[in-house]
C-alpha positions in Angstrom: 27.6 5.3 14.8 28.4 2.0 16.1 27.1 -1.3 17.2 28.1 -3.1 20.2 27.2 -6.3 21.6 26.6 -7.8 25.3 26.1 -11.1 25.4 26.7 -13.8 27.4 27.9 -16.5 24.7 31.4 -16.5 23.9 30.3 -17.6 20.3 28.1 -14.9 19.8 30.8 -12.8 20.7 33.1 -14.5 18.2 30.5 -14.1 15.4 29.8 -10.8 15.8 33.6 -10.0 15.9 34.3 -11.1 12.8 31.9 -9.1 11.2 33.3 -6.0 13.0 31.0 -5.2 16.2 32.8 -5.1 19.1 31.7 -6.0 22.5 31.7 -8.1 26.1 30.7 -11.4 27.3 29.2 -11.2 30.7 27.0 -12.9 32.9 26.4 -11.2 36.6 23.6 -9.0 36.6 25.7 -5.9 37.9 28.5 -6.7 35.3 26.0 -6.1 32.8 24.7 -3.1 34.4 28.3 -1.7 34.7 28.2 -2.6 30.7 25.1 -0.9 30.2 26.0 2.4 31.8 29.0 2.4 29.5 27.3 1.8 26.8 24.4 5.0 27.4 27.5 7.1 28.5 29.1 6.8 24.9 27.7 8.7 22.2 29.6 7.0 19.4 27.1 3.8 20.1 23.9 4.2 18.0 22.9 0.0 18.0 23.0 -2.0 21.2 23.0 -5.8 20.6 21.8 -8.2 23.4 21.5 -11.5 23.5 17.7 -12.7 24.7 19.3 -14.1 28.2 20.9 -10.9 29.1 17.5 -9.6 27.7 16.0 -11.4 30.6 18.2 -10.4 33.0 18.0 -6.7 33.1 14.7 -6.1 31.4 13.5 -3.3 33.8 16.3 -1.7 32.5 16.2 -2.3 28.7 12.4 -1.7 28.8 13.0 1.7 30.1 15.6 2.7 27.5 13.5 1.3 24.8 10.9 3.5 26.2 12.9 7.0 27.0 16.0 7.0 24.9 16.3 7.9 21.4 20.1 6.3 21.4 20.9 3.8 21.6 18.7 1.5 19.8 18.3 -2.2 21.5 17.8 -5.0 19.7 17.8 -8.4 21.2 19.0 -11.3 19.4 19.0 -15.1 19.6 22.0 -16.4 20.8 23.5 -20.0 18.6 20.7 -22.0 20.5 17.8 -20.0 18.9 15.1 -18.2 19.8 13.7 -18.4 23.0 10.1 -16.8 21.9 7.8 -18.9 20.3 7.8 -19.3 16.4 5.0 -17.8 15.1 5.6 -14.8 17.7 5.6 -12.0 15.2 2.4 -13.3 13.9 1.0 -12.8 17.0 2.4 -9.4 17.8 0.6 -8.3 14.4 -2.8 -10.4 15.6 -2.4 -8.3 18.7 -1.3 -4.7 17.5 -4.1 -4.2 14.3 -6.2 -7.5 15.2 -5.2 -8.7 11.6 -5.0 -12.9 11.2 -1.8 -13.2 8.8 
């Protein structure tokens, strides 16, 4: 299985590159559908990689893989600016799942 990347930093891009994940910068909504459809249609990609602002922009449509696909597997990430969610964010996802203060 493979990873592959959309993103819509040509850094990002670059860094990902050199550590051997191929993939497309993009930033119109419909290129990244057009992406995206490629991306379910081949069954050699196991790992999706998006940037957090192409997270944004399509997240009907990332929601509903994450919700009815078993492949691929979406992760966003943080682009070279950082994180867009706030920093103690996992904390509160735990406070929220199992209502446990860490």
């Amino acid at each position: 299985m493979k990873m592959y990347l959309i993103s819509d930093n040509i850094d990002t891009q670059t860094g990902m590159r050199l550590a051997g994940v191929e993939g497309v910068v993009l930033h119109e909504k419909e290129e990244v559908l057009a992406a995206l459809s490629g991306v379910l249609k081949n069954p050699d990609i196991g790992i999706l990689l998006i940037t957090e602002k192409i997270g944004h922009l399509i997240a009907d449509e990332i929601r509903d893989i994450k919700m009815n696909c078993h492949i691929p597997l979406v992760v966003e990430i943080p682009d070279r600016h950082g994180s867009s969610r706030a920093k103690d964010s996992i904390t509160q996802y735990v406070k929220e799942a199992i209502g446990l203060k860490i």
